[in-house]
Every structure is written in structure tokens, then in C-alpha cells.
C-alpha positions as a printed Julia matrix, in Angstrom:
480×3 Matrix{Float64}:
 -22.05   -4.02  -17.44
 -18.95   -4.92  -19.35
 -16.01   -5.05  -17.34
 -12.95   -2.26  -17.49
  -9.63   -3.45  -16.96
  -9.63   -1.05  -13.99
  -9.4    -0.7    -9.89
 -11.84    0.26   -7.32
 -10.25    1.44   -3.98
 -12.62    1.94   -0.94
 -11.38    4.24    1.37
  -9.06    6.89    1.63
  -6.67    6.79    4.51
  -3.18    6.26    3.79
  -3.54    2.7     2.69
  -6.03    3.5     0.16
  -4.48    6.71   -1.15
  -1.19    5.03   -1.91
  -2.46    1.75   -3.79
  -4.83    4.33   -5.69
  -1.71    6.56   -6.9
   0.51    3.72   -7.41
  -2.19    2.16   -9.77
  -2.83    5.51  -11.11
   0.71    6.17  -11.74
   0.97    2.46  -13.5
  -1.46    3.59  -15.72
  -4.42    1.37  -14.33
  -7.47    3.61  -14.48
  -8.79    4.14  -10.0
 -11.9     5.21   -8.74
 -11.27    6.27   -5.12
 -14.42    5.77   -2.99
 -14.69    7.75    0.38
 -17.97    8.35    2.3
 -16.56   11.51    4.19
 -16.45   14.68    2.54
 -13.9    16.3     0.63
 -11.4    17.17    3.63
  -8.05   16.59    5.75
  -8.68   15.83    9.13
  -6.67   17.42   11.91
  -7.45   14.48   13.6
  -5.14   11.57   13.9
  -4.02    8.34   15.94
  -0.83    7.76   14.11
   2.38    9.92   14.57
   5.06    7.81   13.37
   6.98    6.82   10.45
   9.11    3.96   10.38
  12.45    3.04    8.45
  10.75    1.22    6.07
   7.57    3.37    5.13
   9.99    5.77    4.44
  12.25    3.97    2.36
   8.61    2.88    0.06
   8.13    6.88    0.19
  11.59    7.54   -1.02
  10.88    5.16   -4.33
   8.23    7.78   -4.95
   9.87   10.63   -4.51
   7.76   11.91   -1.04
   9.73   10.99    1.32
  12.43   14.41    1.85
   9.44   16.16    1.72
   7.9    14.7     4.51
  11.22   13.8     6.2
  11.5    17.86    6.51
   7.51   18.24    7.85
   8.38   16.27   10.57
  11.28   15.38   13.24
  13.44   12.48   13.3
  13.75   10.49   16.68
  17.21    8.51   16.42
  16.51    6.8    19.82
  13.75    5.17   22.42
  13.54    4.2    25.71
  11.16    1.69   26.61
   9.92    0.62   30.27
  12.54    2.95   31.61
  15.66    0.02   31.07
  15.63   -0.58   27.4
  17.74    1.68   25.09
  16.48    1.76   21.2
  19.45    2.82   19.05
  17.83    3.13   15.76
  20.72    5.37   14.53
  22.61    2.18   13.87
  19.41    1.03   11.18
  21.15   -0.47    7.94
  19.0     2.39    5.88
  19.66    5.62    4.98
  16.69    6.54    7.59
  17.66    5.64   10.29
  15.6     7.03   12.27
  11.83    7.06   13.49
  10.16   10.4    11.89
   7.57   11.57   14.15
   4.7    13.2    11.79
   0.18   12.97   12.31
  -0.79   11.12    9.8
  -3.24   13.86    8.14
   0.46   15.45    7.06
   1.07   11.99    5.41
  -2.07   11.93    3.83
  -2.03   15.34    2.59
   1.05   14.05    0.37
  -0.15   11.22   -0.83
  -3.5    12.52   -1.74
  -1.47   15.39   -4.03
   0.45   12.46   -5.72
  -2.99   10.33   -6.64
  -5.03   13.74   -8.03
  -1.68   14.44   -9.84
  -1.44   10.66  -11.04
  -4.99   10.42  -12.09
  -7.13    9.31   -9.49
 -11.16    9.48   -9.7
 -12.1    10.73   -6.54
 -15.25   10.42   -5.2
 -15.8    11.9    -1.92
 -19.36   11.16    0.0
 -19.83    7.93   -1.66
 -21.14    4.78    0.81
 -20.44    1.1    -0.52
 -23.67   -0.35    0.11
 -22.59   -3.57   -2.27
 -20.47   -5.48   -4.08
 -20.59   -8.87   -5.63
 -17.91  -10.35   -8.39
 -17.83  -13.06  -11.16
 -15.05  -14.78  -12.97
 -14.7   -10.97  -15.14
 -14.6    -8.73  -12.79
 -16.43   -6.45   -9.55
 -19.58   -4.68   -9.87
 -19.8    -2.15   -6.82
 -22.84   -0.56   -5.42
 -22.77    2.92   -3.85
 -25.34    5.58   -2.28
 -23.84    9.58   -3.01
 -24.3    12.42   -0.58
 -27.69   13.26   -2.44
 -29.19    9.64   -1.84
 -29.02    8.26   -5.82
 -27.43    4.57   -6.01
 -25.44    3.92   -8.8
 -23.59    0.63   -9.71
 -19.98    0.69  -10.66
 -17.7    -2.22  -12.57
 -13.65   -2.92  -12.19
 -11.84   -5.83  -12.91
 -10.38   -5.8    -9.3
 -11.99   -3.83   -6.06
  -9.44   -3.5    -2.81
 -10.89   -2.32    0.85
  -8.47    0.02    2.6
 -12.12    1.26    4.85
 -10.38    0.58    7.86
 -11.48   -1.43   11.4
 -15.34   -1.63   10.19
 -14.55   -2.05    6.79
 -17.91   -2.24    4.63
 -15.61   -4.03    1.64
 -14.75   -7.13    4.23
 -18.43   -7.65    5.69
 -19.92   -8.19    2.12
 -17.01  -10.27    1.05
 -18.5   -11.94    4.07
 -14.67  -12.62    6.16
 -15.0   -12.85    9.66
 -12.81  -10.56   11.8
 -11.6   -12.89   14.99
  -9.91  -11.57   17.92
 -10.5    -9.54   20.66
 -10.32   -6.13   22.37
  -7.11   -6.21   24.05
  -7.56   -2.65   26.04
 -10.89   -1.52   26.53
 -11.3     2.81   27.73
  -8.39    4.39   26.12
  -8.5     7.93   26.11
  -7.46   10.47   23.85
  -7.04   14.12   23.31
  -5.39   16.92   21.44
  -4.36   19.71   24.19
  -1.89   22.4    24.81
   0.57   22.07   27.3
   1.73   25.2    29.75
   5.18   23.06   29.83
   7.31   21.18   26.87
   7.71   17.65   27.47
  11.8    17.25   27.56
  11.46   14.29   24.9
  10.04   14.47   21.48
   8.29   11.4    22.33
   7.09   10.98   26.07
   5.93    7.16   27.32
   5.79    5.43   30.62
   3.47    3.08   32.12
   3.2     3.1    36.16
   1.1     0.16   38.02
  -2.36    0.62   36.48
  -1.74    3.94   34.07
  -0.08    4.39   30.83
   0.45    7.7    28.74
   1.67    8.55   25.43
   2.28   12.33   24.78
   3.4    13.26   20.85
   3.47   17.18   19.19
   1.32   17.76   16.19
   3.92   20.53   15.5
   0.93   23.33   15.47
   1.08   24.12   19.11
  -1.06   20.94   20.3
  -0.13   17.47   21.48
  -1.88   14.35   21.29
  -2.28   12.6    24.71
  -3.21    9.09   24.59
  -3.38    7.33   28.18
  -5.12    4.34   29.86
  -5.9     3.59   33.09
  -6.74    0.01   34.12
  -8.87    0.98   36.92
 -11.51    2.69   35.45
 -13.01    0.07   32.14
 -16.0     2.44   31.18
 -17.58    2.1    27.75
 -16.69    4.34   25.23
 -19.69    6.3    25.09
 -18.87    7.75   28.95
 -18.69   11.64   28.84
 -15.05   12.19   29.02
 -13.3    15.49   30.73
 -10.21   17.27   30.51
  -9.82   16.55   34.58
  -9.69   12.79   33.62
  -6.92   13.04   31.14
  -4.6    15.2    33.75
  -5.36   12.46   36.25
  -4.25    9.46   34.06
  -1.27   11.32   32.46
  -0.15   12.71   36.13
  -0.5     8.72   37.1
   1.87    7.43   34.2
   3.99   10.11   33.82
   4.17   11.91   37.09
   2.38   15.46   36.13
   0.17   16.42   33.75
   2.29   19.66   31.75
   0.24   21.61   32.5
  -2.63   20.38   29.42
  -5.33   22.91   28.77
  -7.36   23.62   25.67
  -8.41   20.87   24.71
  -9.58   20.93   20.84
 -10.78   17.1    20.91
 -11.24   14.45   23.53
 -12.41   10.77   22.65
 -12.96    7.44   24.23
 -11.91    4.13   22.18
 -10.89    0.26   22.4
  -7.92   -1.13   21.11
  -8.67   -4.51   19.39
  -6.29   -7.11   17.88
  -7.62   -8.83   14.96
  -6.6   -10.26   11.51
  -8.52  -11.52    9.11
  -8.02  -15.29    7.46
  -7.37  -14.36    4.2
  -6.23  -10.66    2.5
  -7.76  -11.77   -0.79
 -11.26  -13.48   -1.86
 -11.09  -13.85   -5.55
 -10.92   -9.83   -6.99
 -11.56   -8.57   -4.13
  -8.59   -7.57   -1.36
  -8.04   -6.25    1.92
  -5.31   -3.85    2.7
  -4.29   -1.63    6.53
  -6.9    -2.2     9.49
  -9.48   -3.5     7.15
  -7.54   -6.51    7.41
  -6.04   -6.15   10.95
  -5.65   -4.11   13.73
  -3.67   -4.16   16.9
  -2.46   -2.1    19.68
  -1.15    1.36   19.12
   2.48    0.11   20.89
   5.09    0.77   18.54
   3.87    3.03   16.41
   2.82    0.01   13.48
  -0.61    0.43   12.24
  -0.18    3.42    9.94
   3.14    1.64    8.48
   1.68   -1.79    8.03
  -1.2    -0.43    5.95
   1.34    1.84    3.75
   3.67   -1.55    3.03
   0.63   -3.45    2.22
  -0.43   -1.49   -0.39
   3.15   -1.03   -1.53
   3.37   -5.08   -1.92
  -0.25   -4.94   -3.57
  -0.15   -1.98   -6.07
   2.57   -3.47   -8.39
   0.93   -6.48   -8.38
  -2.53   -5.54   -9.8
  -0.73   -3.23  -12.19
   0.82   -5.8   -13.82
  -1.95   -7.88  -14.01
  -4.24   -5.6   -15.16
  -1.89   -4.59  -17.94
  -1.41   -8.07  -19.08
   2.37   -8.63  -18.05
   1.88  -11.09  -15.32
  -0.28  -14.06  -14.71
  -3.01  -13.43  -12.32
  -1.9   -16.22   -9.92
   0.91  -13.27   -9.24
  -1.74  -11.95   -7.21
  -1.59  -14.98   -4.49
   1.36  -13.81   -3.25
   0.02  -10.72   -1.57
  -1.65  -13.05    1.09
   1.5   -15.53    1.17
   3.96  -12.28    1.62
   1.72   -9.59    3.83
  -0.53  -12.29    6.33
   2.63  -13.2     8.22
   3.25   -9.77    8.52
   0.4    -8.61    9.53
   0.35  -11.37   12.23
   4.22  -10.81   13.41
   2.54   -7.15   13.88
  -0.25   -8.25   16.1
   2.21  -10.43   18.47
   4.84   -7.94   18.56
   2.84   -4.72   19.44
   0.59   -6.68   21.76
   3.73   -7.53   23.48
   4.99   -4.0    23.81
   1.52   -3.25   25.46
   1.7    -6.02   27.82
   5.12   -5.62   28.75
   4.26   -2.08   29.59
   1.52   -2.84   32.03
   2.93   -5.82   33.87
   1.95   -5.4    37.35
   2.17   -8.63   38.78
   5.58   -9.71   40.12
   6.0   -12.42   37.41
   5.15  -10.53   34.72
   7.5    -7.66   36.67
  10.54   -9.62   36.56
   9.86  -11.26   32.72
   9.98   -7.36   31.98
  13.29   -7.24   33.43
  14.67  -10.07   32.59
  13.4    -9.14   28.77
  14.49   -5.96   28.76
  17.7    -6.86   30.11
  18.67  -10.09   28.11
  17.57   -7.36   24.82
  20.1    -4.58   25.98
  22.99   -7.48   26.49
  22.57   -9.24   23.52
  23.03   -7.47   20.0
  22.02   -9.77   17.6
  17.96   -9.74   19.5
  17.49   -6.22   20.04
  18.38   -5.82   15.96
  15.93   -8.41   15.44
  13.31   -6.84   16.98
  13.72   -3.46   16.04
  14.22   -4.82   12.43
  10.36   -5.94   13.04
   9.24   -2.39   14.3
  10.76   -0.5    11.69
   9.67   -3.73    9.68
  13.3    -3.33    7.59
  13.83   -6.94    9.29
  10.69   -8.85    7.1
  11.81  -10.86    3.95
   9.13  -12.43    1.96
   9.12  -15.98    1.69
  11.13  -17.8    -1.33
  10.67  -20.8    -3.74
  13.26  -23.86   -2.7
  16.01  -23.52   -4.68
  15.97  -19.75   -5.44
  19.27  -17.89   -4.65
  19.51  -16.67   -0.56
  18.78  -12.94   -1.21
  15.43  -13.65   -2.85
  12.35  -12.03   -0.85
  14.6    -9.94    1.05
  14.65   -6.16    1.59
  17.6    -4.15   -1.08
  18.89   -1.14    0.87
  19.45    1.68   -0.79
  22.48    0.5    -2.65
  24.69    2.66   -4.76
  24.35    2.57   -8.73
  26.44    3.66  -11.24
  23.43    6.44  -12.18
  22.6     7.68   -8.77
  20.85    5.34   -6.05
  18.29    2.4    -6.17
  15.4     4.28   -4.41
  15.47    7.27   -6.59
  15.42    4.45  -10.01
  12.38    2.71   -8.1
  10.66    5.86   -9.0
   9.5     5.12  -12.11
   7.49    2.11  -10.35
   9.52   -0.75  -12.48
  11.61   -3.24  -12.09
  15.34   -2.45  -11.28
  18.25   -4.93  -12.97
  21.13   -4.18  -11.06
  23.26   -5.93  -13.69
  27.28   -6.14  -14.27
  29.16   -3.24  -16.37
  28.83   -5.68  -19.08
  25.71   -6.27  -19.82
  23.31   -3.68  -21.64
  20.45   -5.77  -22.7
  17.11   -5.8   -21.58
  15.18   -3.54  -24.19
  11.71   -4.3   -25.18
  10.33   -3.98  -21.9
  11.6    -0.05  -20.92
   8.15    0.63  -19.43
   8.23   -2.08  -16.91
  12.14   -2.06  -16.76
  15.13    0.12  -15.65
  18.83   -1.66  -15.84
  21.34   -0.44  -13.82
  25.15   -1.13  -13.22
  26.62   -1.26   -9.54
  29.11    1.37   -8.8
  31.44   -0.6    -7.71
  31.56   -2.86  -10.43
  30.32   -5.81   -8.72
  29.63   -9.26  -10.92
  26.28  -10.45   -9.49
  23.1    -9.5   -10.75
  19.89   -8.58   -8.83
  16.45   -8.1    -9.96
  14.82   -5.56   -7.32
  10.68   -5.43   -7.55
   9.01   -2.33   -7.59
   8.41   -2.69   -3.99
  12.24   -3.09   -3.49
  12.55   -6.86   -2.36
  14.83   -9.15   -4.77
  12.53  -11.16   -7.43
  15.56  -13.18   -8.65
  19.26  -12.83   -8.18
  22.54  -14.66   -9.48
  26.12  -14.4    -8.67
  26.72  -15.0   -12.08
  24.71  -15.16  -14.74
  24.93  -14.73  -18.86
  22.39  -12.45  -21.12
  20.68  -15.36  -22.22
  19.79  -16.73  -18.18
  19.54  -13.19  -17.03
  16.62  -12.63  -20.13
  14.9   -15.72  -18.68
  14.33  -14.39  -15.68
  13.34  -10.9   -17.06
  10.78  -13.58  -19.08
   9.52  -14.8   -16.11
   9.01  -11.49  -13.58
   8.6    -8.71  -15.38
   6.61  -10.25  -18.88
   7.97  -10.53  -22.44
   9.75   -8.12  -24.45
């Protein structure tokens, strides 16, 4: 089969619907491979969006329209002591926006059938093996035929079981760090005075978050009863838990959906084996605490989808492609430790672990410079990538939503290219207007900044001339 210079995505959660419209949008032809029918779930684990997510949705133009779905959360309290101020977030969200993920998905998956995207819903990987030209992908369809399918590069956003990892053959180490977590979408006879409601008490945790259709999503643990996940679960033992964490039980009744599951943490050793990637809980998973699974995934294929684009166009060397593991596995594993953490943190019961809580919690509200730190890692606005020696200081790092002389930086991401955030006086740059936008800072500073499509800083100079500014432009975004 000969080899198109195309993308095969497996799996269409958020992850997997992003990369495929970002690709799509790049004009890299996507086949979208999900085994579940052609449908958006009312069923979902993730509620939140963080400052970050939302910025990536803002350089594709989604994110007032989810902003205005959901409801913004400018503050959280954590083990009853620790105040979250996120209103003071260097981004113009500052804010967590509390939305179920099918509502995310729902926009995305509009974006990739408007950008292109092959869809093909019921279809099981059964396959895959690659050579030094490309990916040739085996699939069953709902009727039972197998067919074969070729890309130049295949990516697995198929979540925790991911069928694109195990024939890549990567091992999956960790461990399940809470075993017999419940979960269920109910009605309550009495609002919850927060938007979001957590507390953890001795043995039981709960989590209670709206859906915004009259139903709330109740997810609760209690230590004392480890049962597998297959044990019959009833409405009377979701009361009990949530009444145990969180003092009553609001009343719940109704219940749509009730499930058992396991919270692992796990990361695999590498995001990439030769064409073939990983991308969102096919390459790691982790606790629920903090709201980071659903973001993680979304930022992954944010760093990954410009990447293969301009490979698979022929504007960028394929080694280009090494830096998704370099840039997203410390990530990935900063997520693992942090929301672990969070989860421990919240069921300390021991009188050590009681007073490291305390003293935590309390050295965090004291001290201004740590608490921005770590909510800079939750809303993941705090990760730069790492830099060559030698390259100027704000290479790798995040570019807020700065103000240009035609509007703002987020809305000239759109276009997924490169932004040159240049001096009033220079206007070169031509030859390369579908990977490249220039812009001029509104207030008329000298330096010049070369934002990715991703929005992190490829190259930057305080001052540079046309001829040193070109050579970069050479260099990161491809010839003229």
C-alpha cells in the first residue's frame, strides 16, 4: 500500500478530536477511528476547564462559546484552610470554567467535521505495524469486514486501555492509587451552596459538580469499604458516603447512572515510538484531584498537532517531532505527582500526615510566591518547555494574551501559524503567509518574539535586524 502523507487518530475523546481538527484544519488529510457509535455521551468524569485549555481554545476560536455553556469558578477551597484565588491568574481566564466534558466534545467534534475530518464511527483497531514510510492500520467495522488502512503517522488518543499503546507494545507502569470509587449522576431535593462542593472527612471523600440539566455528578470514596468494581452498587451507598464527607446527602434521588471504578496513576516511558504517538490517558492517567486529566490530554494534542502538520507538509524536519516527548513527558509526570498529592493530602488520617496537611496548607496560604507556583501547575499556565543553552530567557515559555497592534495574540493564533510579534519597523516575512502571521506590538515595543502555534516562544530577541530575524523564520517555520 503506498503511503499518503496523511494522519490516523484512534479515538475520539477530546484529545483525539482536537489533534484530528487541528490536522484537518492544517490541511493534513485525518481519518478519525472510534469503535463506539455515532453519539455524545451524557456521560462524563471531567467537569473542568482550566486557564490554559482555555487559552488553546481561544486560538481556535471555541473558547467564548464554551466559556458561556458553562460557569466560571474564580475561587477554591481546599481541605477546609487553603484559599485558591485564581482571579489573580496572569490570563485573561482567570478562572476555572466548570463544564462535562460531552459539552466540550460536542464543540470540538463540530470544528473537525467542519475542518475535514474522516470519521469513522464503529471501527476497532485490531492492528498496526509501521516501516521507515509510514503506518499501515488494521480495523474490524460494525458489520465484521477487516480492512487495512495506510498514513504516514498514526497517534492513540484511545484512552486508559488504549489498543494503539499495547501493539506498539509500551508497558503502562504504576499502580491503582484508589481502588472503589463511586460515581453517579442524581438529582438533588437541595442546591449545594457552592458551584463546586469537596471535602474529605477521616475515611470518606465526595465531590459534587452540576451538569447544568438538572443532575449532578457525585463522585465519593470511602476507604472502608475496597470492593471490586463489579459489586452491585445502590443509590443508599452513595447517600451514605456523601453524608460521611460532606455531612448530608442533598437530598440525591433519581439516579440516571451509578458506576464503580479505580483510579490508577500511570505514565508511559515514551509518548512516541517511531510514527506512532500517544496523546491524554493513553499515555497517562492519574487521580481525578484537581480537575487535570481532561486538560492534559487537550494540551498534548495542542503541542502535537502543529508538529505533524508541519512535517507532513514538508516545512520542518521530522526530528521536530522529538520534542513532543522532551516538552509533554515532564508534564505529564508533574501531573501525576501533583494530583496524587491533592488526593493524599485530602485523606490524611494519621496524625503525621494530619499536621503535614496543616503545616502545607498553611506555609501555601502565607507564602505568595508557592501557592502561584502551584496553581500555575493546575491551571498548567505555570509549564515552560525546556530550551536549547544559549537561547534567549523567554524561549519555551507560555505568551499571554498580549496586545497587538491588529487585535490580540490568541485571536491571530487562529489561523494555526506562527505569530512574529515584530517592531513597527519591520514588514518582512512574505513567502511563507500560510505558515506565518507578523504582527506589531501595540505599544511599540523593540523586541521581537516568535510565538508557535501552540503559543509558547520558538525564538525571541531584544533586538534583532531583518536579516537575523529571517534566520530564525529559516529555521522554525521553513523557507520562504
Amino acid at each position: 500500500m503506498q503511503t499518503q502523507p496523511s494522519v490516523i487518530v484512534v479515538g475520539a475523546g477530546p484529545a483525539g478530536l482536537l489533534l484530528a481538527g487541528d490536522l484537518a484544519a492544517a490541511g493534513v488529510p485525518v481519518t478519525l477511528l472510534e469503535k463506539r457509535p455515532h453519539r455524545i455521551s451524557n456521560l462524563s468524569r471531567a467537569f473542568v476547564l482550566h486557564a490554559r485549555t482555555l487559552e488553546q481554545l481561544d486560538a481556535r476560536g471555541l473558547a467564548d462559546e464554551l466559556e458561556s455553556a458553562g460557569r466560571p469558578l474564580s475561587s477554591l477551597r481546599l481541605f477546609g484552610r487553603l484559599s485558591i484565588d485564581l482571579s489573580t491568574l496572569p490570563s485573561r481566564f482567570n478562572h476555572l470554567l466548570v463544564l462535562p466534558q460531552y459539552e466540550v466534545e460536542k464543540v470540538l467534534r463540530r470544528r473537525a467535521v467542519e475542518a475535514g475530518v474522516d470519521f469513522r464511527h464503529e471501527t476497532e483497531l485490531t492492528g498496526l505495524t509501521q516501516d521507515m514510510d509510514g503506518v499501515t492500520v488494521r480495523v474490524r467495522t460494525a458489520d465484521g469486514r477487516t480492512e487495512s488502512l495506510r498514513a504516514a503517522y498514526a497517534v492513540g488518543t484511545d484512552g486508559m486501555r488504549s489498543a494503539v499503546r499495547e501493539a506498539i507494545g509500551l508497558p503502562f507502569p504504576g499502580r491503582s492509587a484508589i481502588r472503589s470509587v463511586v460515581l453517579a449522576d442524581v438529582r438533588l431535593a437541595e442546591e449545594p451552596e457552592n458551584l463546586l462542593t469537596v471535602n474529605a472527612v477521616g475515611d470518606a471523600f465526595a465531590f459534587l459538580a452540576p451538569f447544568g440539566d438538572g443532575y449532578h455528578r457525585v463522585i465519593a470514596w470511602n476507604r472502608a469499604r475496597d470492593v471490586p468494581d463489579s459489586e452491585p452498587l445502590g443509590l443508599d451507598e452513595v447517600r451514605e458516603v456523601t453524608r460521611l464527607a460532606l455531612g448530608r446527602d442533598y437530598g440525591m434521588h433519581d439516579a440516571r447512572w451509578m458506576s464503580r471504578f479505580h483510579s490508577d496513576e500511570r505514565q508511559v516511558p515514551a509518548y512516541r515510538v517511531g510514527r506512532v504517538f500517544l496523546a491524554g490517558d493513553a499515555a497517562h492517567v492519574h487521580t481525578p484531584a484537581g480537575g487535570q486529566g481532561m486538560n492534559t490530554g487537550l494540551q498534548d494534542a495542542a503541542n502535537l498537532g502543529w508538529k505533524l502538520a508541519a512535517v507532513v507538509r514538508g516545512h520542518a524536519d521530522p526530528a521536530l517531532l522529538d520534542s513532543y516527548q522532551t516538552e509533554r513527558h515532564p508534564v505529564g509526570r508533574a501531573v501525576l505527582r501533583s494530583s496524587g498529592g491533592i488526593v493524599r493530602l485530602a485523606m490524611a488520617k494519621s496524625p503525621w500526615t494530619l499536621a503535614l496537611r496543616a503545616a502545607l496548607t498553611g506555609f501555601l496560604n502565607a507564602v505568595g510566591p508557592a501557592r502561584r507556583r502551584a496553581v500555575g501547575e493546575i491551571t498548567g499556565i505555570g509549564y515552560r518547555y525546556p530550551a536549547p543553552r544559549g537561547t534567549h530567557r523567554l524561549t519555551g515559555t507560555r505568551v499571554p494574551d498580549v496586545a497587538l497592534e491588529g487585535g490580540r495574540l490568541y485571536e491571530a493564533l487562529r489561523g494555526g501559524r506562527f505569530v512574529l510579534i515584530a517592531p513597527q519597523a519591520y514588514r518582512a516575512g512574505g513567502g511563507r503567509e500560510d505558515r506565518l502571521t507578523v504582527q506589531h506590538w501595540r505599544s511599540g515595543r523593540g523586541s521581537t518574539v516568535l510565538v508557535r502555534p501552540d503559543g509558547y516562544v520558538a525564538w525571541a530577541a531584544d533586538a534583532a535586524d531583518p536579516a537575523a530575524i529571517d534566520k530564525a523564520l529559516t529555521a522554525h517555520v521553513g523557507p520562504r
